[in-house]
C-alpha positions as CSV (number, residue, x, y, z in Angstrom):
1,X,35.5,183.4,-209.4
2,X,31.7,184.4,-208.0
3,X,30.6,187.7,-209.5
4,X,31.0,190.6,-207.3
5,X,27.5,192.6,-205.9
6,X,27.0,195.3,-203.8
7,X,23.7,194.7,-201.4
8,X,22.3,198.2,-200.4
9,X,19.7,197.6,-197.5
10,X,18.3,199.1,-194.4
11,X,14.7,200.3,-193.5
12,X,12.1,201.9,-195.5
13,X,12.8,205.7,-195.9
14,X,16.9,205.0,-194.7
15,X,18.2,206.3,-198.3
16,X,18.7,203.2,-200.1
17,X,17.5,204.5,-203.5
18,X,19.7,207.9,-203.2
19,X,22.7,206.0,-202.0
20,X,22.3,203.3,-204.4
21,X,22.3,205.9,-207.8
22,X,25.3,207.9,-206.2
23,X,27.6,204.5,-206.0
24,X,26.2,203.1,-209.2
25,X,27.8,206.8,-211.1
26,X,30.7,206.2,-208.7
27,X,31.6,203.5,-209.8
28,X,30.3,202.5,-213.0
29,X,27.1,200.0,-211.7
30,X,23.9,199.2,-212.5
31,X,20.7,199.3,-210.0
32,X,18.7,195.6,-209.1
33,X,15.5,196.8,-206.9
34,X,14.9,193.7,-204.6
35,X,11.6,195.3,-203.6
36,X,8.8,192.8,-203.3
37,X,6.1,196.0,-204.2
38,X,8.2,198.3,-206.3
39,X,7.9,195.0,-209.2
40,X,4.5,195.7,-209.6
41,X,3.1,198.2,-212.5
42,X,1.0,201.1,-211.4
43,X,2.8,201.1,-208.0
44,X,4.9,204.0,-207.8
45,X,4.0,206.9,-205.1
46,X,3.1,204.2,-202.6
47,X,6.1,201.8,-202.7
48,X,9.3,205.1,-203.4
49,X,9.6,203.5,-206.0
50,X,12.5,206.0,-207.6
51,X,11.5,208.2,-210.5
52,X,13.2,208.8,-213.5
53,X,14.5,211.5,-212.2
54,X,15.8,210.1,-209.2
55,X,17.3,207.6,-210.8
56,X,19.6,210.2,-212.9
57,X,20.5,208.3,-215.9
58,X,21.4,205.1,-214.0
59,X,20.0,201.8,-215.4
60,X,17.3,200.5,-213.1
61,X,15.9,196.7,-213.1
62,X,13.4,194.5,-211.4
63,X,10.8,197.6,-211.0
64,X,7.3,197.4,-212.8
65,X,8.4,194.6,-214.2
66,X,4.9,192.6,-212.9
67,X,1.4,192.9,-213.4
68,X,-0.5,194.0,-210.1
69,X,-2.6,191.1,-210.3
70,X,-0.2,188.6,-210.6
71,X,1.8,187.2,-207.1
72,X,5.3,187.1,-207.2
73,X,7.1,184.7,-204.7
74,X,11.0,185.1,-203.6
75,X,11.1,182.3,-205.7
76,X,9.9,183.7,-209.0
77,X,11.9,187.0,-208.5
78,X,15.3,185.3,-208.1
79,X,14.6,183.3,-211.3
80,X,13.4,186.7,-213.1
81,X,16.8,188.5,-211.3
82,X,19.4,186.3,-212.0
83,X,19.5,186.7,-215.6
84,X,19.6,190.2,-215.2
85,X,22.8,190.6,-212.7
86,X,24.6,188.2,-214.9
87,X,23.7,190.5,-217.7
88,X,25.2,193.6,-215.5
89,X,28.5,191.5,-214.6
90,X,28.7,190.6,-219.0
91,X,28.9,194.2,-219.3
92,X,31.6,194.8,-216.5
93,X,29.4,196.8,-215.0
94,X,28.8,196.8,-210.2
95,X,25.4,194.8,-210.1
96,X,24.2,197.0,-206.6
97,X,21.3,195.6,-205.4
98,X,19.1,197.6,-203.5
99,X,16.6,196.0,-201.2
100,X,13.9,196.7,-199.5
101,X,12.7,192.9,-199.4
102,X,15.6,191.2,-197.3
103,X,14.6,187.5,-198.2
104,X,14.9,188.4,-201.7
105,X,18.4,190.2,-201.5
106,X,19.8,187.2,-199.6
107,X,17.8,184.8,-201.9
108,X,19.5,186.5,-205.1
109,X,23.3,186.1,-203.8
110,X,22.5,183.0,-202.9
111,X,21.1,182.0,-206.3
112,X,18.4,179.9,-203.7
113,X,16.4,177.5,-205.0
114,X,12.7,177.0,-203.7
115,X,11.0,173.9,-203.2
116,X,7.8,173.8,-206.3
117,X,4.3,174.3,-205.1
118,X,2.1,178.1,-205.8
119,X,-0.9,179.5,-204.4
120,X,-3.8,178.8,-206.6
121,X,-2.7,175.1,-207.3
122,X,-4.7,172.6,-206.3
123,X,-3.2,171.3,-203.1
124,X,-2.9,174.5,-201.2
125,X,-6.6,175.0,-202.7
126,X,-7.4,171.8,-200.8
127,X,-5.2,172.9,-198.2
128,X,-6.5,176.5,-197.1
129,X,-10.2,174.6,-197.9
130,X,-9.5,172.8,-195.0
131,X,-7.8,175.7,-193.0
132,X,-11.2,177.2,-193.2
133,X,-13.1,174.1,-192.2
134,X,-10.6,172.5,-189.6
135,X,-8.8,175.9,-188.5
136,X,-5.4,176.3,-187.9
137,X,-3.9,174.2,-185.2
138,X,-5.1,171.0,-186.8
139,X,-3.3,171.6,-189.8
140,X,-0.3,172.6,-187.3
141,X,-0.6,169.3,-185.8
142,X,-0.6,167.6,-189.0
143,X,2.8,169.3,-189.9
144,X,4.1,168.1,-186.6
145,X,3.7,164.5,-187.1
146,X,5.4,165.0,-191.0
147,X,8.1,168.0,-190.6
148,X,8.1,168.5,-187.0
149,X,11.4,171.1,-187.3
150,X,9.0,173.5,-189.2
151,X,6.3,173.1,-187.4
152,X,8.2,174.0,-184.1
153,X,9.1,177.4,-185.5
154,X,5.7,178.1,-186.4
155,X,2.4,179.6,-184.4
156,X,-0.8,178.5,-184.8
157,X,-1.4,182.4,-185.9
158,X,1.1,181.9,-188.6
159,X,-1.7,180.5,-191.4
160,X,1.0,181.0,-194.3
161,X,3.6,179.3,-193.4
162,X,1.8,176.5,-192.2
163,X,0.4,176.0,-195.5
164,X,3.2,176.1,-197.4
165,X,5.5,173.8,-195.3
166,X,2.5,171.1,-195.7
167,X,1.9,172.3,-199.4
168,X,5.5,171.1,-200.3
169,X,5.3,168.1,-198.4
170,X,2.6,167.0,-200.5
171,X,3.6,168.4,-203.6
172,X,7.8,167.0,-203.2
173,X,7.4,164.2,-200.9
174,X,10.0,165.9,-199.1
175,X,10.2,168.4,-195.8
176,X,10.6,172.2,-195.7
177,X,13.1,171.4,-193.1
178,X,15.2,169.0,-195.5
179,X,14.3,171.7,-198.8
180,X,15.5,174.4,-196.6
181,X,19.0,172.6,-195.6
182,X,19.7,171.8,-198.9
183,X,19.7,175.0,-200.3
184,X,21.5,176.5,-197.1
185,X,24.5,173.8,-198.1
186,X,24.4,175.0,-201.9
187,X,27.4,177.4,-202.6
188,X,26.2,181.4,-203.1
189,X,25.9,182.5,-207.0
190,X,27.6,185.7,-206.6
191,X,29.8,187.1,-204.1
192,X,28.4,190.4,-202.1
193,X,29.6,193.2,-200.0
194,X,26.8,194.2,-197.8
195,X,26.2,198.4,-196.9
196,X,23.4,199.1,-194.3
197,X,21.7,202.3,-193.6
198,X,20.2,203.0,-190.3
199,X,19.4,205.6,-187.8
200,X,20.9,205.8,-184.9
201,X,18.1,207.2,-183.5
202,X,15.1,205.1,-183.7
203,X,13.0,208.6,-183.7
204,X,14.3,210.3,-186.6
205,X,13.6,207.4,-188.5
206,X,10.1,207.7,-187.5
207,X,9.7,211.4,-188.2
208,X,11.3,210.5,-191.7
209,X,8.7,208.2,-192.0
210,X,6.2,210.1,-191.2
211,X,7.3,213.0,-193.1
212,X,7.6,210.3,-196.0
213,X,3.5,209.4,-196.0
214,X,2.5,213.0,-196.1
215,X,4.7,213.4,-199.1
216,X,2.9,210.4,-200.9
217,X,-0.5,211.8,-199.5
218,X,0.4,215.2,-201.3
219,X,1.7,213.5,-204.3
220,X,-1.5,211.6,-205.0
221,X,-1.1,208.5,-203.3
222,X,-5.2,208.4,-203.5
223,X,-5.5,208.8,-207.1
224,X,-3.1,205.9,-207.3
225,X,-5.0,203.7,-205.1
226,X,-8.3,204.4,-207.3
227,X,-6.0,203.2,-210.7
228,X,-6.4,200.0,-209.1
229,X,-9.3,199.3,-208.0
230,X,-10.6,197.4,-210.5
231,X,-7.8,194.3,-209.6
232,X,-9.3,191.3,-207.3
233,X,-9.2,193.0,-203.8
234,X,-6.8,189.8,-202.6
235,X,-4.8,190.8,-204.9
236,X,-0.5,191.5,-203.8
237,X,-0.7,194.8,-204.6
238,X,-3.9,196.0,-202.8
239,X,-2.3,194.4,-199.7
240,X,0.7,196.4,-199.5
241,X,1.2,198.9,-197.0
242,X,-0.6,202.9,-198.2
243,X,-2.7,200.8,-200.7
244,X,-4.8,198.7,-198.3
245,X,-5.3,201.7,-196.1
246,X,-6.4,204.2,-198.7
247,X,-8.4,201.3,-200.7
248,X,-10.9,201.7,-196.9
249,X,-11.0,205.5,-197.6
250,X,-12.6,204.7,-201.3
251,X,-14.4,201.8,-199.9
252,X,-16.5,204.9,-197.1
253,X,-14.7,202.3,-194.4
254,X,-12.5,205.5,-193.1
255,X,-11.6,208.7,-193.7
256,X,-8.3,210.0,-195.1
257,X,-6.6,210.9,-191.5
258,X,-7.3,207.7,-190.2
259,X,-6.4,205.9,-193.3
260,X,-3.0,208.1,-193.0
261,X,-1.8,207.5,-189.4
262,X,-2.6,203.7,-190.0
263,X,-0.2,203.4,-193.1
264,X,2.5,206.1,-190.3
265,X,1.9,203.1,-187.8
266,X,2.4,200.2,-189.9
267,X,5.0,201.7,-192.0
268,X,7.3,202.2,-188.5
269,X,6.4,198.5,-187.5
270,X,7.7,197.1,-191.2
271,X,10.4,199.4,-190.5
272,X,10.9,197.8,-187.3
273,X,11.0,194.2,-188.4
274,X,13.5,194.9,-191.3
275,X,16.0,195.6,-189.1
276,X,15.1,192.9,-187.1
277,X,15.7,190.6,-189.9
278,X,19.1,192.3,-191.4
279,X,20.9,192.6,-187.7
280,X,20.9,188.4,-188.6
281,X,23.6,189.3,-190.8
282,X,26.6,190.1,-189.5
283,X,28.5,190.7,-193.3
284,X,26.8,194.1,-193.1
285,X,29.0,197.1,-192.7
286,X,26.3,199.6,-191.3
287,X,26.2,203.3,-192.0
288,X,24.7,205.1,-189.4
289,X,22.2,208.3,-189.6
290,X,22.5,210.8,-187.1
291,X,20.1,213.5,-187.1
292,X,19.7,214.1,-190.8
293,X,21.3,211.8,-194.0
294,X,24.5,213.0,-195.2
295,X,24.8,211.4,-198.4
296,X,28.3,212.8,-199.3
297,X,29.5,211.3,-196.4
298,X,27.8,207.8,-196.9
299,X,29.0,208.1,-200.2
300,X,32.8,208.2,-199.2
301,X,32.1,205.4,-196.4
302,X,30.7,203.3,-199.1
303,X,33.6,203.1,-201.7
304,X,35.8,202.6,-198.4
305,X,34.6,199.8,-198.1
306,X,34.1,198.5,-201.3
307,X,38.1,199.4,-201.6
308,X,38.6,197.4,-198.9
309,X,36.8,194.7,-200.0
310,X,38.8,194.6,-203.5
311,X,35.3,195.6,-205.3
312,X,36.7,199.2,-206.3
């Protein structure tokens, strides 16, 4: 028998961390942040990630686990992760895994395994050398004579990927393509029941979201920024949205206002592409937001549905 999860995801500013302490005292879990910012130390106000208050007593994993100038992959989270739901499941305890991060959430129920091969080695320092010398499309066309399946999905534009698909070539002497089917054919480690949150109007979630980054701004999202400005400035952290922004405030590159409706506008688009990446999944049983959340309501939907699922 797979171990039973609950997956909690939806957009940025939807409710996952609320929803996800209210279940967890329901009934009797844990929380897992798959949150590919909230794992890094010092990065609170800017990534929500919960406080101990907001938590309310309920064990939370996977947040500050990291230090800022490390860079964690989906690969070296599930490694990091998996010990810890299995340690949730030991205690009988709901492992509910809350997610901003889709690739990660998926990556942990499906226990996925990633082909070797990390930025700072020395072929993708060879690599990205010759990205700089070369550019782009000739490193595309060099990954369409060796995995041409990848290369098909990929833009010139799309610098990262290219990389790594040739990176673990090199490194494995074996495709993305072929890693990627292998580990699609691999039975999942645990089995999940999937809640989403969503609006059902697209503008109250961006009024939420905007109301959200004046709340950070207020709460000292700037003084946070400064904490780390002593990290490499290609660092994770310092790229993540509200961080990179306000870094160009301390820098004299732009002033606070500006700063502030850049992180409104790039917050909405992340928004934006979340969805577009969970609505792959039809196993979701979406909760939707009218106007304003109603968290006693979400509540009852959510153990419906665990009920009817045999979780609770």
């Amino acid at each position: 028998m797979l171990g039973r999860v609950v997956c909690l995801a939806g957009p940025t500013a939807c409710g996952k961390t609320t929803l996800g302490v209210l279940l967890a005292k329901h009934c009797g879990g844990e929380v897992v942040s798959a949150d590919s910012m909230q794992i890094y130390r010092g990065l609170t106000i800017g990534t929500a990630a919960p406080t101990a208050e907001e938590m309310d007593g309920v064990p939370h994993h996977m947040i500050g686990v990291a230090d800022p100038r490390e860079k964690w992959s989906a690969a070296r989270y599930v490694q990091e992760a998996i010990p810890v739901v299995d340690g949730i499941l030991s205690r009988g305890k709901l492992p509910i895994i809350v997610g901003g991060t889709g690739l990660w959430q998926e990556a942990l129920v499906q226990g996925r395994t990633f082909p070797k091969g990390e930025a700072g080695g020395a072929v993708r320092a060879e690599l990205e050398s010759r990205l700089a010398r070369e550019g782009p499309e000739t490193l595309l066309d060099e990954l369409r004579r060796t995995d041409p399946a990848s290369a098909a999905r990929l833009h010139p534009s799309d610098e990262k990927r290219i990389l790594r698909a040739l990176e673990v070539f090199y490194e494995t002497g074996r495709t993305m393509t072929e890693h990627q089917q292998e580990s699609r054919n691999q039975p999942p480690r645990y089995s999940a029941v999937w809640i989403g949150l969503q609006f059902r109007d697209r503008e109250d979630m961006k009024a939420l979201i905007d109301r959200r980054v004046d709340a950070m701004a207020r709460a000292g999202l700037m003084d946070e920024v400064r904490t780390l400005l002593p990290l490499p400035r290609d660092a994770t952290a310092l790229q993540a949205i509200g961080y990179k922004e306000c870094l160009g405030v301390l820098e004299g590159r732009k002033t606070l206002e500006e700063a502030l409706d850049e992180v409104r506008l790039r917050t909405r688009q992340y928004a934006k592409r979340q969805l577009t990446w969970l609505r792959r999944n039809p196993d979701i049983h979406w909760i939707y937001w009218d106007k304003d959340r109603d968290f006693v309501k979400a509540l009852q939907a959510s153990t419906e549905i665990l009920a009817s699922e045999g979780v609770y």
